[in-house]
VOGU-3710 file (C-alpha; in Angstrom, 3 decimals, decimal comma):
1> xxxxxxxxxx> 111,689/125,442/81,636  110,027/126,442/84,607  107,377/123,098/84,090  110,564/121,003/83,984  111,806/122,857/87,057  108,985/121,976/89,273  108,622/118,835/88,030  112,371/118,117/89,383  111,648/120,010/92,500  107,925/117,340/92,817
11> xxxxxxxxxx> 110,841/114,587/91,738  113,595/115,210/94,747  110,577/115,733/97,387  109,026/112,864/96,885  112,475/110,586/96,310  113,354/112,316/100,016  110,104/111,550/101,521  110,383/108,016/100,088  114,023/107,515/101,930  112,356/109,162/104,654
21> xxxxxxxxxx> 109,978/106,337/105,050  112,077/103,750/104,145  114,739/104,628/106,389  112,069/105,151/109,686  110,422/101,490/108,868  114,133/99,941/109,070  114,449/101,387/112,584  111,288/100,405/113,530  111,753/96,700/113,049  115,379/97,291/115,032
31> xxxxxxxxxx> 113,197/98,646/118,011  110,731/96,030/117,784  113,399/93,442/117,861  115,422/95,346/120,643  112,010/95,784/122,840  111,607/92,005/122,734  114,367/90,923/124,360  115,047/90,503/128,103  118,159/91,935/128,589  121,052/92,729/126,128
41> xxxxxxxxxx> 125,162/92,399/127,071  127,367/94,457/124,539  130,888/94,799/124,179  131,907/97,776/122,359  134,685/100,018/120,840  134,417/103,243/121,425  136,756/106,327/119,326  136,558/109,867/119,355  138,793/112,042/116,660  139,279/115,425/116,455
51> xxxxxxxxxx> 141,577/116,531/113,794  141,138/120,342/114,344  142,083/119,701/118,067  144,411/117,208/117,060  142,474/114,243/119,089  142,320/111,063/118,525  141,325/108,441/121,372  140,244/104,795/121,358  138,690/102,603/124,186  137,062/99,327/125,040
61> xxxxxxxxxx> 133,471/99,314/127,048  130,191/96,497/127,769  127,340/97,078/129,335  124,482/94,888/130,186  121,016/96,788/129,607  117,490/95,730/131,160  114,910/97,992/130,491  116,015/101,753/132,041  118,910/99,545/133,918  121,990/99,165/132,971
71> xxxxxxxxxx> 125,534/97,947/134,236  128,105/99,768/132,207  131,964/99,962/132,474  134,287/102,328/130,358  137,783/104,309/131,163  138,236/102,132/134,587  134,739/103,655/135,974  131,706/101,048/136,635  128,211/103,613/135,988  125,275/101,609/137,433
81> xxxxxxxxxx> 121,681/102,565/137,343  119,199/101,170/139,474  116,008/102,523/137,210  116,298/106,143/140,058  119,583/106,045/140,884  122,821/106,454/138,678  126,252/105,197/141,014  129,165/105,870/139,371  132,098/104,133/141,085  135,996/104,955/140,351
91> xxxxxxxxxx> 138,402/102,809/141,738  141,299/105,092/140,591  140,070/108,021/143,071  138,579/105,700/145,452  135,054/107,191/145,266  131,276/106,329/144,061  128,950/109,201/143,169  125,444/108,947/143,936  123,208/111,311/141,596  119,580/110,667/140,357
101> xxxxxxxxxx> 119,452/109,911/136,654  119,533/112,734/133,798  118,449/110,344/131,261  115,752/112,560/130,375  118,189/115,011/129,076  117,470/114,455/125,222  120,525/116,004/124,438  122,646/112,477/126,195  122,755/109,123/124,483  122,888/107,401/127,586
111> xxxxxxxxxx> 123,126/103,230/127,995  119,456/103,246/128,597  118,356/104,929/125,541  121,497/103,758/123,347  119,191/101,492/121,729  116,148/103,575/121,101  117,522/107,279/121,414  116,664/107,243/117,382  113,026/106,816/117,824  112,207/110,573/118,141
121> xxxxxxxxxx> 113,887/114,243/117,255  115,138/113,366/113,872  114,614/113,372/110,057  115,915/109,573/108,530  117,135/109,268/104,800  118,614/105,076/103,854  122,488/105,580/103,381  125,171/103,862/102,290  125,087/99,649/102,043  128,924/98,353/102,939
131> xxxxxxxxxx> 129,857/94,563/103,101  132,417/94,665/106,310  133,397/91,034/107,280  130,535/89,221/105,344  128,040/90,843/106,894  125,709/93,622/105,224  125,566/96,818/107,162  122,800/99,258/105,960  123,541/103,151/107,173  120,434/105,142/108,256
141> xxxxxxxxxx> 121,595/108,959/108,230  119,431/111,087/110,951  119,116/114,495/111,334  118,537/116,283/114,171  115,136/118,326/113,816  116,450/120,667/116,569  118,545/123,451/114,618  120,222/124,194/117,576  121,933/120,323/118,210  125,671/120,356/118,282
151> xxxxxxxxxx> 124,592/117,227/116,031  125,089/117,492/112,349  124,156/113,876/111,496  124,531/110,462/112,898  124,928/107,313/110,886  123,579/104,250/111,961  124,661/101,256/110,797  122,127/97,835/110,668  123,018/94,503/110,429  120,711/93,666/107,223
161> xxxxxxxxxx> 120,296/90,027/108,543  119,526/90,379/112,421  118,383/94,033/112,244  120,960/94,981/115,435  123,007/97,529/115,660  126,485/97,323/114,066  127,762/100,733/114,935  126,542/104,265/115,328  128,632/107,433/114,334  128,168/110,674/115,158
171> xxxxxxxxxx> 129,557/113,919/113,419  129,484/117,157/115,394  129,053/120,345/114,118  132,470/121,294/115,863  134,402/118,543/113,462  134,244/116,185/116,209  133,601/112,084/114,957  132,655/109,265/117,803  131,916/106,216/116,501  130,641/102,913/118,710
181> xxxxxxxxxx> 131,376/99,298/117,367  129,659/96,677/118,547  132,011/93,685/118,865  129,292/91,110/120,906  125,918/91,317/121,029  124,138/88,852/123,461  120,552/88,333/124,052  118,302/86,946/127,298  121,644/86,094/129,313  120,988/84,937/132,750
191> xxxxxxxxxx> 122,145/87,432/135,392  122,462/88,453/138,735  119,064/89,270/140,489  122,125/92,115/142,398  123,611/93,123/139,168  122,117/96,672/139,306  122,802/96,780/142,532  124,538/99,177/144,398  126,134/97,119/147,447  127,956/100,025/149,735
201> xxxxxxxxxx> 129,619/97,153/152,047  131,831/96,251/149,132  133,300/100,303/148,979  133,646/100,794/152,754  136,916/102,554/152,250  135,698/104,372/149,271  134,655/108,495/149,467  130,784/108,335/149,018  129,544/111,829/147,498  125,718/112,160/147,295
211> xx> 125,180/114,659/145,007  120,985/114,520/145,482
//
Protein backbone atom coordinates (compact mmCIF):
# COMPACT_ATOMS: atom_id res chain seq x y z
CA UNK A 1 0.00 0.00 0.00
CA UNK A 2 2.46 2.38 0.94
CA UNK A 3 4.54 1.48 -2.71
CA UNK A 4 1.23 2.33 -4.42
CA UNK A 5 1.01 5.46 -2.29
CA UNK A 6 4.20 6.97 -3.38
CA UNK A 7 3.91 5.92 -6.60
CA UNK A 8 0.58 8.21 -6.81
CA UNK A 9 2.26 10.90 -4.87
CA UNK A 10 5.65 10.49 -7.93
CA UNK A 11 2.29 10.38 -10.38
CA UNK A 12 0.47 13.92 -9.29
CA UNK A 13 4.10 15.68 -9.00
CA UNK A 14 5.18 15.03 -12.05
CA UNK A 15 1.48 15.50 -13.93
CA UNK A 16 1.76 19.17 -11.93
CA UNK A 17 5.19 19.88 -13.00
CA UNK A 18 4.20 18.83 -16.54
CA UNK A 19 1.12 21.55 -16.52
CA UNK A 20 3.58 23.64 -14.95
CA UNK A 21 5.68 23.65 -18.01
CA UNK A 22 3.17 23.50 -20.38
CA UNK A 23 1.27 26.26 -19.09
CA UNK A 24 4.73 28.74 -18.72
CA UNK A 25 5.74 27.82 -22.59
CA UNK A 26 2.06 29.05 -23.68
CA UNK A 27 2.80 32.41 -22.03
CA UNK A 28 5.98 32.62 -23.33
CA UNK A 29 5.04 32.55 -26.98
CA UNK A 30 2.12 35.32 -25.87
CA UNK A 31 5.11 37.56 -24.64
CA UNK A 32 7.16 36.93 -27.53
CA UNK A 33 4.35 37.86 -29.78
CA UNK A 34 3.31 40.90 -27.52
CA UNK A 35 7.19 42.14 -27.38
CA UNK A 36 7.17 42.23 -31.18
CA UNK A 37 4.82 44.57 -31.85
CA UNK A 38 5.08 48.38 -32.01
CA UNK A 39 2.36 49.52 -30.20
CA UNK A 40 -0.97 47.79 -29.19
CA UNK A 41 -4.72 49.75 -28.99
CA UNK A 42 -7.28 47.69 -26.81
CA UNK A 43 -10.72 48.19 -26.08
CA UNK A 44 -11.86 46.46 -23.09
CA UNK A 45 -14.69 45.51 -20.62
CA UNK A 46 -13.96 45.76 -17.42
CA UNK A 47 -16.43 44.08 -14.19
CA UNK A 48 -15.88 43.79 -10.70
CA UNK A 49 -18.49 41.57 -8.41
CA UNK A 50 -18.67 41.23 -5.01
CA UNK A 51 -21.45 39.15 -3.77
CA UNK A 52 -20.50 39.28 -0.02
CA UNK A 53 -20.52 43.16 -0.36
CA UNK A 54 -23.27 42.95 -2.61
CA UNK A 55 -21.19 44.66 -5.68
CA UNK A 56 -21.51 44.32 -8.88
CA UNK A 57 -20.09 47.02 -11.46
CA UNK A 58 -19.42 47.02 -15.20
CA UNK A 59 -17.43 49.54 -17.42
CA UNK A 60 -15.98 50.21 -20.82
CA UNK A 61 -12.01 51.26 -21.16
CA UNK A 62 -8.96 51.36 -24.30
CA UNK A 63 -5.76 52.12 -23.98
CA UNK A 64 -3.02 52.40 -26.45
CA UNK A 65 0.36 50.84 -25.00
CA UNK A 66 4.04 51.54 -26.39
CA UNK A 67 6.58 50.08 -24.48
CA UNK A 68 6.29 51.57 -20.54
CA UNK A 69 3.76 54.27 -22.30
CA UNK A 70 0.52 54.14 -22.36
CA UNK A 71 -2.69 56.34 -23.10
CA UNK A 72 -5.49 54.88 -21.09
CA UNK A 73 -9.12 56.08 -20.43
CA UNK A 74 -11.65 54.43 -17.91
CA UNK A 75 -14.61 55.92 -15.50
CA UNK A 76 -14.39 59.50 -17.44
CA UNK A 77 -10.52 59.86 -16.27
CA UNK A 78 -7.70 59.95 -19.18
CA UNK A 79 -4.24 58.26 -17.08
CA UNK A 80 -1.25 59.08 -19.34
CA UNK A 81 2.28 58.03 -18.82
CA UNK A 82 5.07 59.58 -20.39
CA UNK A 83 7.69 56.50 -19.53
CA UNK A 84 8.51 59.04 -15.77
CA UNK A 85 5.55 60.66 -15.44
CA UNK A 86 1.91 59.30 -14.76
CA UNK A 87 -0.92 62.51 -15.49
CA UNK A 88 -4.07 61.59 -14.56
CA UNK A 89 -6.63 64.10 -15.86
CA UNK A 90 -10.48 64.30 -14.62
CA UNK A 91 -12.66 66.40 -16.40
CA UNK A 92 -15.51 65.84 -13.85
CA UNK A 93 -13.39 67.70 -10.97
CA UNK A 94 -11.59 69.81 -13.33
CA UNK A 95 -8.09 68.64 -12.27
CA UNK A 96 -4.86 66.61 -13.63
CA UNK A 97 -2.56 64.95 -11.10
CA UNK A 98 0.99 64.84 -11.72
CA UNK A 99 2.78 61.84 -9.75
CA UNK A 100 5.89 59.80 -10.88
CA UNK A 101 4.99 56.25 -11.82
CA UNK A 102 4.47 53.29 -9.15
CA UNK A 103 4.62 50.76 -11.77
CA UNK A 104 7.21 49.06 -9.94
CA UNK A 105 4.79 48.23 -7.28
CA UNK A 106 4.44 44.37 -8.10
CA UNK A 107 1.46 44.25 -6.25
CA UNK A 108 -0.49 46.74 -9.41
CA UNK A 109 -1.37 45.37 -12.81
CA UNK A 110 -0.88 48.53 -14.35
CA UNK A 111 -1.43 49.31 -18.44
CA UNK A 112 2.26 48.98 -18.83
CA UNK A 113 2.71 45.63 -17.43
CA UNK A 114 -0.99 44.37 -18.33
CA UNK A 115 0.58 42.41 -20.93
CA UNK A 116 3.56 40.89 -19.25
CA UNK A 117 2.69 41.25 -15.40
CA UNK A 118 2.49 37.15 -15.73
CA UNK A 119 6.05 36.71 -16.56
CA UNK A 120 7.30 36.52 -12.92
CA UNK A 121 5.83 35.80 -9.12
CA UNK A 122 3.68 32.91 -10.01
CA UNK A 123 3.21 29.10 -10.25
CA UNK A 124 1.19 28.24 -13.94
CA UNK A 125 -0.97 24.96 -14.28
CA UNK A 126 -3.06 24.73 -18.31
CA UNK A 127 -6.85 25.20 -17.38
CA UNK A 128 -9.88 24.94 -18.82
CA UNK A 129 -10.29 25.01 -23.02
CA UNK A 130 -13.88 26.92 -23.81
CA UNK A 131 -15.12 27.60 -27.46
CA UNK A 132 -16.76 31.33 -26.90
CA UNK A 133 -17.82 32.78 -30.34
CA UNK A 134 -15.74 30.34 -32.57
CA UNK A 135 -12.79 31.10 -31.18
CA UNK A 136 -10.69 28.69 -28.77
CA UNK A 137 -9.73 30.28 -25.53
CA UNK A 138 -7.13 28.25 -23.49
CA UNK A 139 -7.14 29.31 -19.48
CA UNK A 140 -3.68 29.43 -17.82
CA UNK A 141 -4.41 29.40 -13.90
CA UNK A 142 -1.42 31.33 -11.91
CA UNK A 143 -0.68 31.36 -8.55
CA UNK A 144 0.78 33.82 -6.70
CA UNK A 145 4.17 32.48 -5.09
CA UNK A 146 3.84 35.28 -2.48
CA UNK A 147 1.61 33.70 0.43
CA UNK A 148 0.83 36.92 1.51
CA UNK A 149 -1.05 38.25 -2.10
CA UNK A 150 -4.62 39.25 -1.63
CA UNK A 151 -4.47 37.05 -4.97
CA UNK A 152 -5.86 33.59 -4.82
CA UNK A 153 -5.55 32.81 -8.56
CA UNK A 154 -5.90 34.52 -11.84
CA UNK A 155 -7.11 32.92 -15.01
CA UNK A 156 -5.85 33.86 -18.15
CA UNK A 157 -7.49 33.23 -21.05
CA UNK A 158 -5.43 32.74 -24.75
CA UNK A 159 -6.68 32.99 -27.96
CA UNK A 160 -5.37 29.38 -29.22
CA UNK A 161 -5.00 30.83 -32.81
CA UNK A 162 -3.24 34.36 -32.37
CA UNK A 163 -1.81 33.62 -28.88
CA UNK A 164 -3.38 37.27 -27.49
CA UNK A 165 -5.03 37.80 -24.71
CA UNK A 166 -8.81 37.14 -24.58
CA UNK A 167 -9.47 38.04 -21.01
CA UNK A 168 -7.84 37.84 -17.63
CA UNK A 169 -9.78 37.16 -14.29
CA UNK A 170 -8.80 37.59 -11.09
CA UNK A 171 -10.25 36.01 -7.79
CA UNK A 172 -9.35 37.65 -4.49
CA UNK A 173 -8.93 36.06 -1.44
CA UNK A 174 -11.68 38.53 -0.02
CA UNK A 175 -14.43 36.90 -2.63
CA UNK A 176 -13.81 39.69 -4.86
CA UNK A 177 -13.93 38.64 -9.06
CA UNK A 178 -12.58 41.37 -11.83
CA UNK A 179 -12.51 40.16 -15.01
CA UNK A 180 -11.05 42.23 -18.32
CA UNK A 181 -12.47 41.39 -21.89
CA UNK A 182 -10.78 42.31 -24.63
CA UNK A 183 -13.27 43.42 -27.31
CA UNK A 184 -10.39 44.92 -30.08
CA UNK A 185 -7.09 44.19 -30.27
CA UNK A 186 -5.01 46.28 -32.80
CA UNK A 187 -1.47 46.00 -33.71
CA UNK A 188 1.39 48.69 -35.19
CA UNK A 189 -1.40 51.53 -35.55
CA UNK A 190 -0.01 54.77 -36.61
CA UNK A 191 -0.20 57.42 -33.87
CA UNK A 192 0.45 60.65 -32.65
CA UNK A 193 4.25 61.44 -32.16
CA UNK A 194 2.08 63.82 -28.88
CA UNK A 195 -0.07 60.99 -27.87
CA UNK A 196 1.76 60.48 -24.51
CA UNK A 197 1.94 63.76 -24.17
CA UNK A 198 0.99 65.81 -21.50
CA UNK A 199 0.02 69.31 -23.20
CA UNK A 200 -0.86 71.75 -20.00
CA UNK A 201 -2.16 74.61 -22.54
CA UNK A 202 -5.12 72.41 -23.32
CA UNK A 203 -6.16 72.32 -19.13
CA UNK A 204 -5.48 76.01 -18.42
CA UNK A 205 -8.57 76.20 -16.32
CA UNK A 206 -7.98 72.89 -14.80
CA UNK A 207 -6.51 72.50 -10.82
CA UNK A 208 -2.92 71.12 -11.46
CA UNK A 209 -1.76 69.08 -8.21
CA UNK A 210 1.90 67.91 -8.34
CA UNK A 211 2.09 65.37 -6.04
CA UNK A 212 6.23 64.80 -6.64
Amino acid sequence: MKKIIIILIVLLNFNAMAQNNKGKQLLKEVSAIVKGYENISIDFKYALENTSENIKQETKGDVVLQGDKYKLNILGITRIFDGKMLYNISPEDEEVTISKSKDDDESNITPSKMLSFYEDGYTYAMDIVQNIKGRKIQYVKLIPIDSNSEINHILLGIDSQTKHIYNLITLGKNGSKTTLTVNSFKTNEPLSKTLFTFDASKYKNYYINKLD
